[in-house]
PyMOL commands that place a pseudoatom at each C-alpha (Angstrom):
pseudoatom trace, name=CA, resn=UNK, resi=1, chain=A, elem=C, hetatm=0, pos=[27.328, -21.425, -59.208]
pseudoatom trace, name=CA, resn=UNK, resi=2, chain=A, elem=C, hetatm=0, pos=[29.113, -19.441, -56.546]
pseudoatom trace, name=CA, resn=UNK, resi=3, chain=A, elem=C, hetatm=0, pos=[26.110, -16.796, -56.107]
pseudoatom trace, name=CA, resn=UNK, resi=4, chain=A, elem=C, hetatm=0, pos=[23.592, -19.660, -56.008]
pseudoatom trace, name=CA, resn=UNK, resi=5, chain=A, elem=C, hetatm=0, pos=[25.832, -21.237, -53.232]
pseudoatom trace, name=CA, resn=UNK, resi=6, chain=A, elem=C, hetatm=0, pos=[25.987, -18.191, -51.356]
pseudoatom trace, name=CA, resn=UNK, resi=7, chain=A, elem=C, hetatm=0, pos=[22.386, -17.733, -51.756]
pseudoatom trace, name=CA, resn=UNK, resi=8, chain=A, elem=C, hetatm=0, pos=[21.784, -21.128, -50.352]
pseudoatom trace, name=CA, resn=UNK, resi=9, chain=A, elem=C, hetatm=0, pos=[23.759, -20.269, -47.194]
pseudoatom trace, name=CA, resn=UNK, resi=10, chain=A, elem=C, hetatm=0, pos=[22.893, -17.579, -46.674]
pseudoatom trace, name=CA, resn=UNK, resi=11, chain=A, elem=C, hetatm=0, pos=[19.062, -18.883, -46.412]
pseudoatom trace, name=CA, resn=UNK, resi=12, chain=A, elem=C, hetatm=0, pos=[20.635, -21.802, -43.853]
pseudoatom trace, name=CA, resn=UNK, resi=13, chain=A, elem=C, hetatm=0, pos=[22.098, -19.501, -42.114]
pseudoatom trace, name=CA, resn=UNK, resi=14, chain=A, elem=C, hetatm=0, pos=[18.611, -17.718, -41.099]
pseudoatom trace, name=CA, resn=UNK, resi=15, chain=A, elem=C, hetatm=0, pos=[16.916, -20.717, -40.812]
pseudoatom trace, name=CA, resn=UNK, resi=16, chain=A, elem=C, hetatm=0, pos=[19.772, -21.746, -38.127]
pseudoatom trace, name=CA, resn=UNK, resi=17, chain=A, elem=C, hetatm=0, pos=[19.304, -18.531, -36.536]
pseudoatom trace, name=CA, resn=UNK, resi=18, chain=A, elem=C, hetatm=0, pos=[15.832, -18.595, -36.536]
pseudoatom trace, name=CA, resn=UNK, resi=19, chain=A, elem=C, hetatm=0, pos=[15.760, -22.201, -34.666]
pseudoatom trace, name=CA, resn=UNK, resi=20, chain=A, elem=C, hetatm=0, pos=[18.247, -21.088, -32.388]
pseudoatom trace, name=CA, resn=UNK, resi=21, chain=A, elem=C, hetatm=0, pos=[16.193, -17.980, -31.385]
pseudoatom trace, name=CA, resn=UNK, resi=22, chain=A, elem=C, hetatm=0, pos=[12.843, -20.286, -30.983]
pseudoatom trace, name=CA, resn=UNK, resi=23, chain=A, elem=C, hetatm=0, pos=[14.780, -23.029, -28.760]
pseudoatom trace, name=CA, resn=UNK, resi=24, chain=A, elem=C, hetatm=0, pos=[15.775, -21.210, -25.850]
pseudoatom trace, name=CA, resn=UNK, resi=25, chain=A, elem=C, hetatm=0, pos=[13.271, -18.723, -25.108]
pseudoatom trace, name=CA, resn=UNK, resi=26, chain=A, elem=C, hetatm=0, pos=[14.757, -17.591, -21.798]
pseudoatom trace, name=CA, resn=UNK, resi=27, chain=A, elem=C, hetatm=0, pos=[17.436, -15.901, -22.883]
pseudoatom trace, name=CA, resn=UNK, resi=28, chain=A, elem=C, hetatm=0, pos=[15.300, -12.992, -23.622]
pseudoatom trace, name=CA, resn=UNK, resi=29, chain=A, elem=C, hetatm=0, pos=[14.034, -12.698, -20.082]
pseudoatom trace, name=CA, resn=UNK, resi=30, chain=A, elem=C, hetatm=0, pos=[16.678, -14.049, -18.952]
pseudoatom trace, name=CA, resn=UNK, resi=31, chain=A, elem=C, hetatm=0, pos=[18.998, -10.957, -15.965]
pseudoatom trace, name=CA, resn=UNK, resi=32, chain=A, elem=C, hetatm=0, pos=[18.261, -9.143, -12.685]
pseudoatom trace, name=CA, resn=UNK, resi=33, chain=A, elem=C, hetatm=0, pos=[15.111, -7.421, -12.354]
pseudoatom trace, name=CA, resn=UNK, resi=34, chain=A, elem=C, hetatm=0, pos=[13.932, -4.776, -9.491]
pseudoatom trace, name=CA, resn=UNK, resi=35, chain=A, elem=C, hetatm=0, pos=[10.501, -4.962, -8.156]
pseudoatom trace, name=CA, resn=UNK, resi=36, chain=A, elem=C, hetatm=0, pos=[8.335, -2.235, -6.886]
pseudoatom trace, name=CA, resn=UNK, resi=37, chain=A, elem=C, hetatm=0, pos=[8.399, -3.935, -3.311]
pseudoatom trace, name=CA, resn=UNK, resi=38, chain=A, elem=C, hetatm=0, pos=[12.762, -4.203, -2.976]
pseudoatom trace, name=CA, resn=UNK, resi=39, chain=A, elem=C, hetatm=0, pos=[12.760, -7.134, -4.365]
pseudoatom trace, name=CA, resn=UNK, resi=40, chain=A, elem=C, hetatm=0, pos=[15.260, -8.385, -6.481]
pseudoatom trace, name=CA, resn=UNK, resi=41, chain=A, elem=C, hetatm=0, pos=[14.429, -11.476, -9.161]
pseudoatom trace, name=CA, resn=UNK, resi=42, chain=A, elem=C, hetatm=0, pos=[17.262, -12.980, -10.391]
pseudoatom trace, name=CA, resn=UNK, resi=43, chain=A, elem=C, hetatm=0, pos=[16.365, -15.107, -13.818]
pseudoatom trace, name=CA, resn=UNK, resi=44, chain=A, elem=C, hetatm=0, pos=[19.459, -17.390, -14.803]
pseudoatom trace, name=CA, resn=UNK, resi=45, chain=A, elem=C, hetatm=0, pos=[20.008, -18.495, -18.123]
pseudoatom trace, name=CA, resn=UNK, resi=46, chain=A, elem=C, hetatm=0, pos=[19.424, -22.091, -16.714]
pseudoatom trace, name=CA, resn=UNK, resi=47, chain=A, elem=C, hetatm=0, pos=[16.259, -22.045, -15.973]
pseudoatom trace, name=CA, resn=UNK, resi=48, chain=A, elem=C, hetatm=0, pos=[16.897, -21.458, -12.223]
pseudoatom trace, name=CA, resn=UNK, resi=49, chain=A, elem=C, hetatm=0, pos=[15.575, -18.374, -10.065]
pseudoatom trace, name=CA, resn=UNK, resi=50, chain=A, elem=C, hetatm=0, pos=[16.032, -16.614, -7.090]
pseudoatom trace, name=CA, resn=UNK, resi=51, chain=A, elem=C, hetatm=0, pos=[13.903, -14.104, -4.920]
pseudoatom trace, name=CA, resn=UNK, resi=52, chain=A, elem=C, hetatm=0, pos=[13.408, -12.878, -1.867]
pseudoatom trace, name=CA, resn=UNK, resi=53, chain=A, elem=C, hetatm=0, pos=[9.831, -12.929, -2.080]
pseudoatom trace, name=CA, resn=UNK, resi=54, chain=A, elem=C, hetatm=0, pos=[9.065, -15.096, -4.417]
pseudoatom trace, name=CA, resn=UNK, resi=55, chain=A, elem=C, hetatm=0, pos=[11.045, -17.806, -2.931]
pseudoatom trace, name=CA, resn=UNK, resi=56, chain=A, elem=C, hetatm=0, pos=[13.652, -19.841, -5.236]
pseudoatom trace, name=CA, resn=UNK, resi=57, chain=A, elem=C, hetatm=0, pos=[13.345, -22.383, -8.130]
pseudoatom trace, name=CA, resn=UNK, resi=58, chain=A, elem=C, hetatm=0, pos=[13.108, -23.158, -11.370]
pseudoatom trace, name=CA, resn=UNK, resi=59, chain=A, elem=C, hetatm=0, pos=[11.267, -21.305, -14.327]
pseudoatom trace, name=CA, resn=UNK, resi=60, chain=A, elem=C, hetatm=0, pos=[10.244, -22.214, -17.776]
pseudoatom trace, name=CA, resn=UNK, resi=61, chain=A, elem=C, hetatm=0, pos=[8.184, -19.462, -20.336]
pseudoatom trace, name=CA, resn=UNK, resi=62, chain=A, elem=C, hetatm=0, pos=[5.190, -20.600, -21.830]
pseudoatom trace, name=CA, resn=UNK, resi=63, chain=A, elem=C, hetatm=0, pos=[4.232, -17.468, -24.455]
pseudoatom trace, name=CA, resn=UNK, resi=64, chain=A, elem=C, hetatm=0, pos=[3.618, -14.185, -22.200]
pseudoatom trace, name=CA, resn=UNK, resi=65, chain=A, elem=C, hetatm=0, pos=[4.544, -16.075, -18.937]
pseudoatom trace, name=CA, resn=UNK, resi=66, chain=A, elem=C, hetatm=0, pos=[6.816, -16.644, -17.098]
pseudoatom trace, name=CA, resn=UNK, resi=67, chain=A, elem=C, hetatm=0, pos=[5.530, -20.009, -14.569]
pseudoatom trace, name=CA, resn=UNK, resi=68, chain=A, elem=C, hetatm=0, pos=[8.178, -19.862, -11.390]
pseudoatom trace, name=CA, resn=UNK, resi=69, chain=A, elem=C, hetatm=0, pos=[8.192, -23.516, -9.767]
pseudoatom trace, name=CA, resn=UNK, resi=70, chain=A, elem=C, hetatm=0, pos=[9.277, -23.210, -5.969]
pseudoatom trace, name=CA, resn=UNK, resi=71, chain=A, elem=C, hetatm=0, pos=[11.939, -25.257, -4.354]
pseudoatom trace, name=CA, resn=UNK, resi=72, chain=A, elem=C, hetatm=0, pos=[12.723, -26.123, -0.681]
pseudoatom trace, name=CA, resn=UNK, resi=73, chain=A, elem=C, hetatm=0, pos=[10.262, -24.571, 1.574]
pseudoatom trace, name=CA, resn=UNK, resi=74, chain=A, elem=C, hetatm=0, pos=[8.164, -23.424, -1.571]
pseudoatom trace, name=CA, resn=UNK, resi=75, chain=A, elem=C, hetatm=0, pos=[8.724, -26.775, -3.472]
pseudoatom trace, name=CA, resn=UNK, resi=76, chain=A, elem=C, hetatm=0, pos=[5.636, -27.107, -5.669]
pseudoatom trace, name=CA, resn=UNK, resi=77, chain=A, elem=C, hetatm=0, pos=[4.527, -23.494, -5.589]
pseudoatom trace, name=CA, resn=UNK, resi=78, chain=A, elem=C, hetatm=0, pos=[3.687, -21.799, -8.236]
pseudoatom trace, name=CA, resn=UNK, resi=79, chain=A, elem=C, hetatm=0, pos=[4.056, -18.322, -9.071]
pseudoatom trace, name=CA, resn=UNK, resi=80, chain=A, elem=C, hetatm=0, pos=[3.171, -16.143, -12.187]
pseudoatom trace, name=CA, resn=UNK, resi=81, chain=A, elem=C, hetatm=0, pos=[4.589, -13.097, -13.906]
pseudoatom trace, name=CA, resn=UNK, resi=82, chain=A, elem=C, hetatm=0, pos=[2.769, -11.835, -17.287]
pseudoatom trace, name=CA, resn=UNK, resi=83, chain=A, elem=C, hetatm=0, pos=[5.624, -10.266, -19.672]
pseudoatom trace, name=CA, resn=UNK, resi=84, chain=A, elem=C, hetatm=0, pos=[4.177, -6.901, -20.508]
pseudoatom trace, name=CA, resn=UNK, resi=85, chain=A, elem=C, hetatm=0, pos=[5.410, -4.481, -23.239]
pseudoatom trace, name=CA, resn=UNK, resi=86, chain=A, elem=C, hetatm=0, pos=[5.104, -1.042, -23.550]
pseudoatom trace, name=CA, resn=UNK, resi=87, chain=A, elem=C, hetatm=0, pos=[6.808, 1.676, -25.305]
pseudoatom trace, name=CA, resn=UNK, resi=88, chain=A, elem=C, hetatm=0, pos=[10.036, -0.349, -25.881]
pseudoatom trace, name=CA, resn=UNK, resi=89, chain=A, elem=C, hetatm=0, pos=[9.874, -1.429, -22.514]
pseudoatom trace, name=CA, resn=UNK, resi=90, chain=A, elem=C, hetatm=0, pos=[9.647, -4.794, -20.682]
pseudoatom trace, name=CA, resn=UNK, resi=91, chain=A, elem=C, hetatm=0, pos=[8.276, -5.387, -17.206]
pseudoatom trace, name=CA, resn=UNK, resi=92, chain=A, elem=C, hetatm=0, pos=[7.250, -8.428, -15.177]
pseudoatom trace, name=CA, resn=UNK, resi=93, chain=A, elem=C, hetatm=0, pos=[3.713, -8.220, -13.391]
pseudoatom trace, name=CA, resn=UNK, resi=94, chain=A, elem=C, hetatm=0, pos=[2.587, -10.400, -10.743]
pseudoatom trace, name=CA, resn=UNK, resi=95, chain=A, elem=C, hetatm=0, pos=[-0.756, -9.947, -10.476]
pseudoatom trace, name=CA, resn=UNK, resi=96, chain=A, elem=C, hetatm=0, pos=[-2.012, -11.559, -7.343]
pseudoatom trace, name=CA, resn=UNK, resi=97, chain=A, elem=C, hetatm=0, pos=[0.606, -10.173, -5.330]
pseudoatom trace, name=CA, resn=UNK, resi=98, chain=A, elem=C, hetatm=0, pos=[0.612, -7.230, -7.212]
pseudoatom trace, name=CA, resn=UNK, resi=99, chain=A, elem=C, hetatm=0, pos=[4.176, -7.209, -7.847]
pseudoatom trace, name=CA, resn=UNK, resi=100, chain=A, elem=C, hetatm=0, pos=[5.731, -5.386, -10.595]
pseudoatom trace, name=CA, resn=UNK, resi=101, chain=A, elem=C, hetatm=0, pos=[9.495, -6.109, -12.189]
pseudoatom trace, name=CA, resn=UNK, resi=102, chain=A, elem=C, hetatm=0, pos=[11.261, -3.150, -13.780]
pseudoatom trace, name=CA, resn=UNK, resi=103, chain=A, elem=C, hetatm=0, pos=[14.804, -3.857, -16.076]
pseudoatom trace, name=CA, resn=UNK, resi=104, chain=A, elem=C, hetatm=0, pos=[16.526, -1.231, -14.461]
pseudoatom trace, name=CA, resn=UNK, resi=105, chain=A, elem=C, hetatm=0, pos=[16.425, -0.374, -10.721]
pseudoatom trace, name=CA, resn=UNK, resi=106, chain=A, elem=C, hetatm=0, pos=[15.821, 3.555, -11.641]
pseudoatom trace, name=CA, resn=UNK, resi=107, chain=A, elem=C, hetatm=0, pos=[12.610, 2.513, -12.758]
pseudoatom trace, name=CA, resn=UNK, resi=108, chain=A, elem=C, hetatm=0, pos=[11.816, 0.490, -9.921]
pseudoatom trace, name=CA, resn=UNK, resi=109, chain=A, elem=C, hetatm=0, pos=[12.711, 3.185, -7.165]
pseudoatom trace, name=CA, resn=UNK, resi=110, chain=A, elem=C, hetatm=0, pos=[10.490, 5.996, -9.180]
pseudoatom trace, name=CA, resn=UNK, resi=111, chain=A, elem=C, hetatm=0, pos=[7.572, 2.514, -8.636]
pseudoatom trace, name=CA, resn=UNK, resi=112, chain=A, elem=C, hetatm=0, pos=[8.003, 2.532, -5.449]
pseudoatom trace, name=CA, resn=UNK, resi=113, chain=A, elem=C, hetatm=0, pos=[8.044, 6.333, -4.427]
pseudoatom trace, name=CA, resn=UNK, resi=114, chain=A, elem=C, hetatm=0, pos=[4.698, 6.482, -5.990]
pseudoatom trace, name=CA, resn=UNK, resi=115, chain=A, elem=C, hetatm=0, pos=[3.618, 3.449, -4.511]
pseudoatom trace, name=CA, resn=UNK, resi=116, chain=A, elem=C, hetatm=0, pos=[4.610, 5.238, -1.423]
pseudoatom trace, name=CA, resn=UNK, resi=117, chain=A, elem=C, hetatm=0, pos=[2.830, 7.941, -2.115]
pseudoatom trace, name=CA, resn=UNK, resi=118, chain=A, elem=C, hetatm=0, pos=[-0.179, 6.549, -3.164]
pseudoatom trace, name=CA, resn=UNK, resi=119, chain=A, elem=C, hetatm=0, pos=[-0.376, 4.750, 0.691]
pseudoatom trace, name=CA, resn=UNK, resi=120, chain=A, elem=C, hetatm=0, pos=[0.208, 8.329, 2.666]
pseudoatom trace, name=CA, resn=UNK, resi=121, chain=A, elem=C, hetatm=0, pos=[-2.523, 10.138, 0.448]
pseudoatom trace, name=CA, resn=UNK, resi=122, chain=A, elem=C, hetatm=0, pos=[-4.809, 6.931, 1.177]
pseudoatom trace, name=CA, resn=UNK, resi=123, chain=A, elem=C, hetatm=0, pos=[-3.665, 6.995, 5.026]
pseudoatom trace, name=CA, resn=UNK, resi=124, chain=A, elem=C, hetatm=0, pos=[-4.905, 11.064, 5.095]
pseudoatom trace, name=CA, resn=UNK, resi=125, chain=A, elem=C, hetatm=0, pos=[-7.417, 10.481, 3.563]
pseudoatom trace, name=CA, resn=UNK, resi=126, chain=A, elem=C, hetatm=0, pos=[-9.079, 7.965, 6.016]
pseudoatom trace, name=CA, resn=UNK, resi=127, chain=A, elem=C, hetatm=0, pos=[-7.431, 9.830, 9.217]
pseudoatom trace, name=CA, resn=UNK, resi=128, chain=A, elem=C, hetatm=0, pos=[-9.324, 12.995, 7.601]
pseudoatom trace, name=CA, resn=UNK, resi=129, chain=A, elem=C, hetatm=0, pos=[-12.443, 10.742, 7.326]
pseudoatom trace, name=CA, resn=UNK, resi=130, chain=A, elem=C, hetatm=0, pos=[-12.160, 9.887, 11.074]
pseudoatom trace, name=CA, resn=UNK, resi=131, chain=A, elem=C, hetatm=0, pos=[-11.311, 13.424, 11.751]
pseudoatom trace, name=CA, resn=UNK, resi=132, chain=A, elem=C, hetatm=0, pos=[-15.006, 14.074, 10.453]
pseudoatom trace, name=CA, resn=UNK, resi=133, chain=A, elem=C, hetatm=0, pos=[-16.939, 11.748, 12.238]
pseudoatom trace, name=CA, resn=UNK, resi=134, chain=A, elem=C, hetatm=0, pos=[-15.298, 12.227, 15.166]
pseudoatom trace, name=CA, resn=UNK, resi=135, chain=A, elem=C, hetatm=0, pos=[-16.633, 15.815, 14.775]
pseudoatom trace, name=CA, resn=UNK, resi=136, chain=A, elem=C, hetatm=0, pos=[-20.041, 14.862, 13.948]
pseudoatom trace, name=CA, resn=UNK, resi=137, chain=A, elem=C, hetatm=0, pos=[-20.264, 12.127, 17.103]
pseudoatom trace, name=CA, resn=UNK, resi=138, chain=A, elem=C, hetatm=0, pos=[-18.582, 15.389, 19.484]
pseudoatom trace, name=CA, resn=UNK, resi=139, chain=A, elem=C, hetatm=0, pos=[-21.819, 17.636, 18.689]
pseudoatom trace, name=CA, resn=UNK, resi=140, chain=A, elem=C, hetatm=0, pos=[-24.056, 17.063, 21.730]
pseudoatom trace, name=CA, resn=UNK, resi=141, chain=A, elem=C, hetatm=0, pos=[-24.341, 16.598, 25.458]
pseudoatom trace, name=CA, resn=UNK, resi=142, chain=A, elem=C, hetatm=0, pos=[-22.290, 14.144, 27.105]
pseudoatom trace, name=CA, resn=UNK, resi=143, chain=A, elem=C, hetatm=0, pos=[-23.057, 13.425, 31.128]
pseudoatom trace, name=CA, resn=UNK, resi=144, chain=A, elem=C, hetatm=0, pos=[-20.436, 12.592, 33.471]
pseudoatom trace, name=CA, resn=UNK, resi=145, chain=A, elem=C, hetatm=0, pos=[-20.830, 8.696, 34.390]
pseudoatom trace, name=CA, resn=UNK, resi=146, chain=A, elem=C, hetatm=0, pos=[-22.276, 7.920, 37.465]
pseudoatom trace, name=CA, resn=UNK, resi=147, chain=A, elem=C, hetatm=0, pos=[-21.548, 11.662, 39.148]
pseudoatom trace, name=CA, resn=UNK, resi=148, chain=A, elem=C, hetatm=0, pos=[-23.213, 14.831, 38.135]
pseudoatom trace, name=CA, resn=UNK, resi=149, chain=A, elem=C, hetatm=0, pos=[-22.694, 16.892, 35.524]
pseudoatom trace, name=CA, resn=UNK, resi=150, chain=A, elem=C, hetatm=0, pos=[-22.283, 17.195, 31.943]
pseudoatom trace, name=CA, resn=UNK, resi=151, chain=A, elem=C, hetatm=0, pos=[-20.524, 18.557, 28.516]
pseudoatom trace, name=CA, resn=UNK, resi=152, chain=A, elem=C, hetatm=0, pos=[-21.932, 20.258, 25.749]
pseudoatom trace, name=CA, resn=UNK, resi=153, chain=A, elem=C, hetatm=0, pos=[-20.224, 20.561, 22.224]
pseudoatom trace, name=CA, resn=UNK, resi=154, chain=A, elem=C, hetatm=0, pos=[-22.050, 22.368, 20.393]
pseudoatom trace, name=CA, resn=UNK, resi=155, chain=A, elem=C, hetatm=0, pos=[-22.357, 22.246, 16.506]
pseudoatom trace, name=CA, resn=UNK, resi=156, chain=A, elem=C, hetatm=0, pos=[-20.832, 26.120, 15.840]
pseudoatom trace, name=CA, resn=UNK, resi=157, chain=A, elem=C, hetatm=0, pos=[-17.377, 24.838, 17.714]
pseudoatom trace, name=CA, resn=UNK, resi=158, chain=A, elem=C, hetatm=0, pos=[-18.471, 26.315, 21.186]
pseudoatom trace, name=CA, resn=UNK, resi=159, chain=A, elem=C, hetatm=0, pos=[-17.971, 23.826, 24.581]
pseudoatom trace, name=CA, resn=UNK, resi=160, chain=A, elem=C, hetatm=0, pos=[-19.993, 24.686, 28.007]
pseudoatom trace, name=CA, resn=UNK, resi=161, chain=A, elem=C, hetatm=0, pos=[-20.736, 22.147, 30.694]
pseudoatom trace, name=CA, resn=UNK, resi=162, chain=A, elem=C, hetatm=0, pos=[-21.928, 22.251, 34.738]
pseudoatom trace, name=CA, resn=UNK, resi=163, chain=A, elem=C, hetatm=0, pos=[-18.865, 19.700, 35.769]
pseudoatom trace, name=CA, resn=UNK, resi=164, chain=A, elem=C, hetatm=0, pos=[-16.694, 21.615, 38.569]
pseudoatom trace, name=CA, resn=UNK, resi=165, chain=A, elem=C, hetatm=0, pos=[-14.299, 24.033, 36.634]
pseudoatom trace, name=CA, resn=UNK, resi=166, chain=A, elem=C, hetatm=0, pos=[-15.927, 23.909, 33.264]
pseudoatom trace, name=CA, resn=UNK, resi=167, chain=A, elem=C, hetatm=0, pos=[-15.668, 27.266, 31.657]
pseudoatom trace, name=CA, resn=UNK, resi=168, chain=A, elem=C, hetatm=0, pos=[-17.894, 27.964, 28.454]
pseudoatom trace, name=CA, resn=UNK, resi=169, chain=A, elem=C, hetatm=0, pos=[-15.380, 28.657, 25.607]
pseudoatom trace, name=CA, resn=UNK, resi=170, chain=A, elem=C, hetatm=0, pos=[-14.528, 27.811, 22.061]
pseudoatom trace, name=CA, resn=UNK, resi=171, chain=A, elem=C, hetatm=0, pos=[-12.933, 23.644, 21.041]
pseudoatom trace, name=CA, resn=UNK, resi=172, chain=A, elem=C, hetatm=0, pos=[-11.367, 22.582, 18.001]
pseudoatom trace, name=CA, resn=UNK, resi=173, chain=A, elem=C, hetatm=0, pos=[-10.020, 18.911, 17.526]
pseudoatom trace, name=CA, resn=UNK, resi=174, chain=A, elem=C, hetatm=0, pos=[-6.664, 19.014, 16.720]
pseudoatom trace, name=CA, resn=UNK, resi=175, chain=A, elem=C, hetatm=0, pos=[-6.506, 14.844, 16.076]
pseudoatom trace, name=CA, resn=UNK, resi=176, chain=A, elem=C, hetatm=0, pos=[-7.916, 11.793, 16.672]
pseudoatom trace, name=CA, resn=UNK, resi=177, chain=A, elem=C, hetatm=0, pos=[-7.202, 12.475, 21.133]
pseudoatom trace, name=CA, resn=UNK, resi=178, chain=A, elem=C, hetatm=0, pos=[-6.627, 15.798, 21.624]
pseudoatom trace, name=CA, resn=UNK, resi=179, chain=A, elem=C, hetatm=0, pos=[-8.774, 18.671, 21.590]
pseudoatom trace, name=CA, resn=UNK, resi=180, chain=A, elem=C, hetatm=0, pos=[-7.727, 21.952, 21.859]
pseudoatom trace, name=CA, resn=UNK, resi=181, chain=A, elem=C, hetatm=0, pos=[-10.320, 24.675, 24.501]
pseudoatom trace, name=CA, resn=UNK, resi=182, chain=A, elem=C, hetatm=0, pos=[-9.621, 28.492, 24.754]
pseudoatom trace, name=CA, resn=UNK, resi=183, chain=A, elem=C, hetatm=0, pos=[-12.348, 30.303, 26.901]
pseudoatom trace, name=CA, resn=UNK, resi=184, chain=A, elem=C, hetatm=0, pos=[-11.380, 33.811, 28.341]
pseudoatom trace, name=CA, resn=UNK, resi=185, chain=A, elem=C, hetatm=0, pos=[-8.942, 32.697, 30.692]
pseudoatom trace, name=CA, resn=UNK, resi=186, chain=A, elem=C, hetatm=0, pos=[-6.895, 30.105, 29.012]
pseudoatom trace, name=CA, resn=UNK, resi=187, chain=A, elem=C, hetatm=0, pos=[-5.731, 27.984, 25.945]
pseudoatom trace, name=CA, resn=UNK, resi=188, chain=A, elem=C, hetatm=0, pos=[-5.028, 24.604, 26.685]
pseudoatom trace, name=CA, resn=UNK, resi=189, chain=A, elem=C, hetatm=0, pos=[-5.787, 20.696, 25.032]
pseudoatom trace, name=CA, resn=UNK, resi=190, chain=A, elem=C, hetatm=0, pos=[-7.474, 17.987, 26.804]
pseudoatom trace, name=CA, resn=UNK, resi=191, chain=A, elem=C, hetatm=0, pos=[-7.363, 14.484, 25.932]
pseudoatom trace, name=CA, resn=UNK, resi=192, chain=A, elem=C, hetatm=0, pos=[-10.224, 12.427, 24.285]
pseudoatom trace, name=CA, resn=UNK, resi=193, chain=A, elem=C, hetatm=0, pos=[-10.559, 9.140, 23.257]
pseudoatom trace, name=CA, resn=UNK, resi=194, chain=A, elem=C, hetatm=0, pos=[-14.312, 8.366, 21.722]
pseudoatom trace, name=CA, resn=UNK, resi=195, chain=A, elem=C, hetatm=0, pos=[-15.681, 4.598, 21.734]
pseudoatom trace, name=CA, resn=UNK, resi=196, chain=A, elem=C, hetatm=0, pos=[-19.014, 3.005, 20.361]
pseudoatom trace, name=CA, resn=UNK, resi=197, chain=A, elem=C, hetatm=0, pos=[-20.721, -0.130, 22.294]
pseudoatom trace, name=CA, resn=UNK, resi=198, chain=A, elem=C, hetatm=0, pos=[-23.387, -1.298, 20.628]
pseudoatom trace, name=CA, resn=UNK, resi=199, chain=A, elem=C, hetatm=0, pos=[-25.607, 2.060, 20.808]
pseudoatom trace, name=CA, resn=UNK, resi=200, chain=A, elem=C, hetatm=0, pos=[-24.194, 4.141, 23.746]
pseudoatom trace, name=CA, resn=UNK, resi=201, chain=A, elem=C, hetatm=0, pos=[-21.490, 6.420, 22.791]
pseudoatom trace, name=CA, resn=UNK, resi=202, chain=A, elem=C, hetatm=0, pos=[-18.451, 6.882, 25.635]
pseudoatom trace, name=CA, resn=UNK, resi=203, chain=A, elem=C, hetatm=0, pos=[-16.075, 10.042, 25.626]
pseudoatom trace, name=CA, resn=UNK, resi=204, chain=A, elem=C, hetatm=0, pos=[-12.337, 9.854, 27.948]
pseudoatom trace, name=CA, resn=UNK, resi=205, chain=A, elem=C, hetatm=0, pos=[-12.625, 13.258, 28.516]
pseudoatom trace, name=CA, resn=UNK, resi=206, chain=A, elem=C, hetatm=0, pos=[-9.313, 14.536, 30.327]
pseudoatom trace, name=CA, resn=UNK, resi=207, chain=A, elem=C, hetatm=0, pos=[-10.086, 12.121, 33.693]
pseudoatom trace, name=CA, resn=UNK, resi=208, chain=A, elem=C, hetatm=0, pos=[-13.706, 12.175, 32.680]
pseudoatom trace, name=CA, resn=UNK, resi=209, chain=A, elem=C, hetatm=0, pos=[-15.948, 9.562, 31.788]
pseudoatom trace, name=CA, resn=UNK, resi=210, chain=A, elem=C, hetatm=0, pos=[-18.566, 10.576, 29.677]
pseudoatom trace, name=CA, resn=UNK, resi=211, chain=A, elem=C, hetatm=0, pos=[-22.449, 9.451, 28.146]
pseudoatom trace, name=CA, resn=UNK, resi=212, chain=A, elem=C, hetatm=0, pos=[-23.625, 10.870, 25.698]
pseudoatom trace, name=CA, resn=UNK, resi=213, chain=A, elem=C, hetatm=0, pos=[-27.517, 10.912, 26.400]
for i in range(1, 213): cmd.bond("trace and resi %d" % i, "trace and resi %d" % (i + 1))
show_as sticks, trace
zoom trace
């Protein structure tokens, strides 16, 4: 009689905790998270929210999501974050912000360095992109605007031109507005800033204004 009791409540008991588990299913999201952008998501056991980015409010969970309801200036908005899981680990992804919530801030401050890094390798890559066209547009002869006289970069790195004090020599850009001139006399940069209008192609050149033809 006593082990069949025992049995039966013990079975209750699961059932209880089982219930339990299903009715509140924020408690297992429930905590501070870090996000890959500083951000900070606070997810109360209430229901309640707070966020520097993604405003404040209430939340509810609805299976793999968690649906963030703004208040005050972002009443009505609504926000998503999918619950991922991978490799024992929980994060929050917000995918049309592109927002990602880490448990721990260790493993949002490793996010964000390579987030970080990911922008300056993008931002070389397009100033070494500009770097080579600006190259390629150099190559050519460019004549002085509305006075005589012109520049010639040629495609082997060489500069010559028949403007006063123009000394044949050797250029190599050193950025986007400077170029760098040695001839047999000196070393020394000049300034350059290189525009498009339409067809015709204009070179600052030091105090110059210059065409190419």
């Amino acid at each position: 009689m006593k082990k069949g009791l025992y049995v039966v409540t013990m079975l209750l008991l699961v059932v209880l905790l089982s219930t339990g588990c299903g009715l509140n299913p924020r408690e297992a999201v429930a905590g501070t998270w870090y996000g890959d952008n500083d951000d900070t998501l606070i997810l109360q056991k209430d229901g309640s929210y707070t966020s520097t980015w993604l405003s404040t409010g209430k939340y509810r969970v609805d299976g793999e999501t968690i649906v963030l309801t703004g208040s005050g200036m972002a009443e009505g908005s609504i926000k998503e974050l999918r619950i991922n899981k991978s490799n024992d680990k929980t994060v929050l992804h917000e995918e049309k912000l592109a927002l990602t919530y880490y448990a721990n801030s260790s493993e949002a401050a490793e996010a964000i360095e390579k987030r970080e890094e990911a922008v300056r390798k993008e931002e070389e890559q397009q100033v070494a992109k500009e770097l080579d066209t600006l190259k390629e547009n150099l190559i050519g002869t460019w004549e002085w605007a509305g006075y005589a006289g012109e520049v010639i970069f040629g495609a082997d790195g060489t500069i010559s031109g028949t403007v006063s004090g123009m000394k044949p020599g050797t250029y190599k850009v050193v950025d986007l507005n400077i170029i760098e001139i040695t001839n047999e006399e000196q070393v020394y940069t000049k300034r350059i800033q290189y525009s498009k209008e339409d067809s015709v192609q204009k070179l600052i050149f030091g105090p110059l204004n210059l065409v190419k033809k």
